[in-house]
Rosetta silent file (secondary structure, phi, psi, omega in degrees, C-alpha in Angstrom):
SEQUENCE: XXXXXXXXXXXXXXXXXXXXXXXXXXXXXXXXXXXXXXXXXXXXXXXXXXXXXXXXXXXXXXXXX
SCORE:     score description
SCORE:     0.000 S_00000001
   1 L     0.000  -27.019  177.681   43.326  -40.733  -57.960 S_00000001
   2 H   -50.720  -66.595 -156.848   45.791  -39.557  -55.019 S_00000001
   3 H   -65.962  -62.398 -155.248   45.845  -35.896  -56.349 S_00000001
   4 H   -48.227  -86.355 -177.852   41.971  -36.088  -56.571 S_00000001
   5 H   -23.088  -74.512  160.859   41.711  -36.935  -52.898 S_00000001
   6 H   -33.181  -70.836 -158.936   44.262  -33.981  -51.773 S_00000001
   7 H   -76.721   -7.125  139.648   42.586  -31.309  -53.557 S_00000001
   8 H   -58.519  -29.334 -176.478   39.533  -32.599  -51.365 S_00000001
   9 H   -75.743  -78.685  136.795   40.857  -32.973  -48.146 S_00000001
  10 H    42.442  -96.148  172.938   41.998  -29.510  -49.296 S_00000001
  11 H   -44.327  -75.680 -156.982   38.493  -28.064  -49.771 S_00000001
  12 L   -62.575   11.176 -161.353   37.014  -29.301  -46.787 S_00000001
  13 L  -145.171   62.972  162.898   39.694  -27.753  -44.286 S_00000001
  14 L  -105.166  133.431 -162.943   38.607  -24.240  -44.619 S_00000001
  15 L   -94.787  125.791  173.047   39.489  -21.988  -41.715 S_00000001
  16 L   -87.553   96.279  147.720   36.651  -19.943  -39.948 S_00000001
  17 L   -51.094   66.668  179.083   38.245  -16.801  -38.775 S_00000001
  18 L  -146.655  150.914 -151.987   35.742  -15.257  -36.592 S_00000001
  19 L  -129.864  119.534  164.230   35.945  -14.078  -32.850 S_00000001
  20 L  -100.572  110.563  160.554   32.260  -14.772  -31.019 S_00000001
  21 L  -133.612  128.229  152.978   31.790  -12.585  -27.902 S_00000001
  22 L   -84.980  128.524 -178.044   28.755  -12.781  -25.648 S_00000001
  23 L  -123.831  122.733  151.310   28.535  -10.106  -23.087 S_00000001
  24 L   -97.489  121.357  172.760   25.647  -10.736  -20.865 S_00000001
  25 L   -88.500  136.808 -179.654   25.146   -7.292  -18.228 S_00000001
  26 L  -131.729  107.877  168.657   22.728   -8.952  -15.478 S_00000001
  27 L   -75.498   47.584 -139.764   21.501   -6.130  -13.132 S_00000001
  28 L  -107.222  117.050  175.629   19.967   -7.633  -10.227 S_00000001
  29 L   -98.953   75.549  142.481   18.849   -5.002   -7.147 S_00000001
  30 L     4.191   45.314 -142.587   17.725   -6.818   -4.073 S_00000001
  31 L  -122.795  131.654 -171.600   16.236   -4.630   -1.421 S_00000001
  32 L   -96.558  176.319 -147.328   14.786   -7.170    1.598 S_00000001
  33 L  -109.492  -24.756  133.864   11.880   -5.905    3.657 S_00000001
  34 L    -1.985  -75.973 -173.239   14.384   -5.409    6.849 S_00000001
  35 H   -70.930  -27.489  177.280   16.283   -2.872    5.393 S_00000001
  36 H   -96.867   37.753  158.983   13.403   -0.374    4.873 S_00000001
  37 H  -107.728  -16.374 -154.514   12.282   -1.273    8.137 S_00000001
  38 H  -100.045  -51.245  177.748   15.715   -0.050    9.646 S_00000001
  39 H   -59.236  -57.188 -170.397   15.172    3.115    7.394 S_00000001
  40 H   -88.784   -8.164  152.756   11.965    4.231    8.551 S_00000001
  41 H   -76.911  -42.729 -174.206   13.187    3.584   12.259 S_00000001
  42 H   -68.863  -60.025 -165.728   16.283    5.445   11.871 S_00000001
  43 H   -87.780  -12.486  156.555   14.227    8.600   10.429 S_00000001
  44 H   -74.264  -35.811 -179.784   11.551    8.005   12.986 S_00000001
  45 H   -47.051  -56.873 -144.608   14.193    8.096   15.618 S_00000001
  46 H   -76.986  -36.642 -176.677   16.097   11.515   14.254 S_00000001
  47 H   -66.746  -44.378  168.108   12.114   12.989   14.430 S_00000001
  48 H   -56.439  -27.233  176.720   11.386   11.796   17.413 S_00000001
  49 H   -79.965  -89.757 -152.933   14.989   13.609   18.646 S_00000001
  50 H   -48.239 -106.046    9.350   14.352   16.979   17.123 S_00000001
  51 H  -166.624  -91.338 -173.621   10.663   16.898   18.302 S_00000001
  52 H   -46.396  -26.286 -179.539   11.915   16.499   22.076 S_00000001
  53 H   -62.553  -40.366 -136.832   15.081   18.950   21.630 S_00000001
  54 H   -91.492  -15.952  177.924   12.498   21.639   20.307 S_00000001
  55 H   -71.282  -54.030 -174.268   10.372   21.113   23.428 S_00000001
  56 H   -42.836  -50.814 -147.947   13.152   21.453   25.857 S_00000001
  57 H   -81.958   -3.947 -176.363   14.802   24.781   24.315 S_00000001
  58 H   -85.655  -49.524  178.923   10.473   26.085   24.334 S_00000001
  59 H   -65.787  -30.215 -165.568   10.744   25.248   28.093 S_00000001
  60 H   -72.626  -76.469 -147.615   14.192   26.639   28.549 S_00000001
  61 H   -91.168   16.698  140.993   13.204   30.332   27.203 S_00000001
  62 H   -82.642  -37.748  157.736    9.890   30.023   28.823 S_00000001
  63 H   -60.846  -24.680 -176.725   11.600   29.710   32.421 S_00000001
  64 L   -65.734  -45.260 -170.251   13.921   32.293   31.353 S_00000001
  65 L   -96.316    0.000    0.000   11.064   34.778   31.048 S_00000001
């Protein structure tokens, strides 16, 4: 009855050999309402520069002549 028991114990102690990987990739892109307010000042500014620059150098080579 011993042996009987062993080759049960036996049985039931079978080894799962298997490697589980989860990869999750999580993307997430923010963009707050701030920063593209910062953006469109910063490119109104640099328009707002050339705009007055282009005026000056029209006034420049208008006194010149």
């Amino acid at each position: 009855m011993t042996s009987e028991m062993v080759e049960k114990e036996g049985q039931a102690k079978t080894v799962n050999n298997t490697n589980n990987i989860r990869v999750h990739n999580r993307f997430s892109l923010t963009v707050h309402l701030g920063d593209s307010l910062n953006l469109l000042a910063l490119l109104a500014g640099v328009y707002i520069i050339r705009s007055v620059s282009k005026k000056r150098k029209q006034k420049k080579k208008a006194e010149k002549m």
